[in-house]
N, C-alpha and C positions, 0 to 999 in steps of 0.2 A: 552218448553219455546217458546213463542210469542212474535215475533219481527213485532213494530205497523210502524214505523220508515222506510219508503220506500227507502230513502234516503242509509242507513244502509244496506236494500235487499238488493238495487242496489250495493252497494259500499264491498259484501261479493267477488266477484272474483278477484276484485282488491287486497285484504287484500292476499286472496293466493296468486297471482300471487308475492305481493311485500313481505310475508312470505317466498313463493318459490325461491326465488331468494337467500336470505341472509339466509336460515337454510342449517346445514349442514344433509347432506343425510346419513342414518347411514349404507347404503350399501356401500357407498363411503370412511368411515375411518377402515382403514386398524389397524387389532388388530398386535400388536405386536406377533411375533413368538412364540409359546408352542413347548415346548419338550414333549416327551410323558413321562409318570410317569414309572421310571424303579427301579426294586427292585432288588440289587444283594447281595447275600447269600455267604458269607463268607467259605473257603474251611473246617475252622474248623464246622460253623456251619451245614457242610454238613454231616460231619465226625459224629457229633451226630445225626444227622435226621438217618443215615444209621442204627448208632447203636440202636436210640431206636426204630425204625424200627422193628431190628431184636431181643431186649428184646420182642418186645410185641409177637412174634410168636412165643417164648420160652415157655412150660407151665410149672407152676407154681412150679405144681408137678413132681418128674420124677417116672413114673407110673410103668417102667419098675426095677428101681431100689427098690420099694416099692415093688411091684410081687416077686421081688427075695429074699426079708427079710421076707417076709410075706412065701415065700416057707420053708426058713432057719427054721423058728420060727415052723412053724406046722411039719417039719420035726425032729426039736429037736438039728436040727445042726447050730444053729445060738449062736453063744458062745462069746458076744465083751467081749473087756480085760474092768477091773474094771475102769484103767486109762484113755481111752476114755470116758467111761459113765461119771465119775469123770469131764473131761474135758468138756465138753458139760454141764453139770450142771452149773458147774462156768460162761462157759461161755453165757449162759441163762442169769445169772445173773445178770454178770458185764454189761449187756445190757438194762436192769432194771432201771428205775430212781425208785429212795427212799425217 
């Protein structure tokens, strides 16, 4: 932009001096107080962070217990009663949606 207008040159330090004077300075307004962002965790929600915590390092399977049916079974000494098997069916079952 070209300014023809000498008058206008002349009259640019003035416009700041009298801008300077009446703007406010934005170092100068004070922001109101911030707290910092705090997040506190409730003693129960601690209770299950612990606990699923300690599901996830549980495995799945328990291997030792499979080894030792698996021993029973090629041994020939593994004899459950008929009402467990019975029970474990059922309860597959009723687990089931139909």
């Amino acid at each position: 932009m070209k300014i023809n207008n000498p008058i206008a040159v002349n009259n640019i330090p003035n416009v700041i001096k009298a801008y300077g004077k009446t703007a406010k300075k934005t170092e100068a307004v004070e922001k109101p107080g911030r707290s910092a962002d705090k997040v506190e965790i409730s003693s129960q929600a601690m209770d299950i962070q612990v606990a699923m915590k300690a599901l996830a390092e549980v495995p799945e399977v328990r291997s030792e217990k499979v080894e030792a049916i698996k021993a029973q079974i090629q041994s020939g000494t593994y004899k459950p009663s008929a009402e467990d098997i019975v029970d474990k069916m059922f309860a597959d079952l009723s687990n089931k949606k139909i």
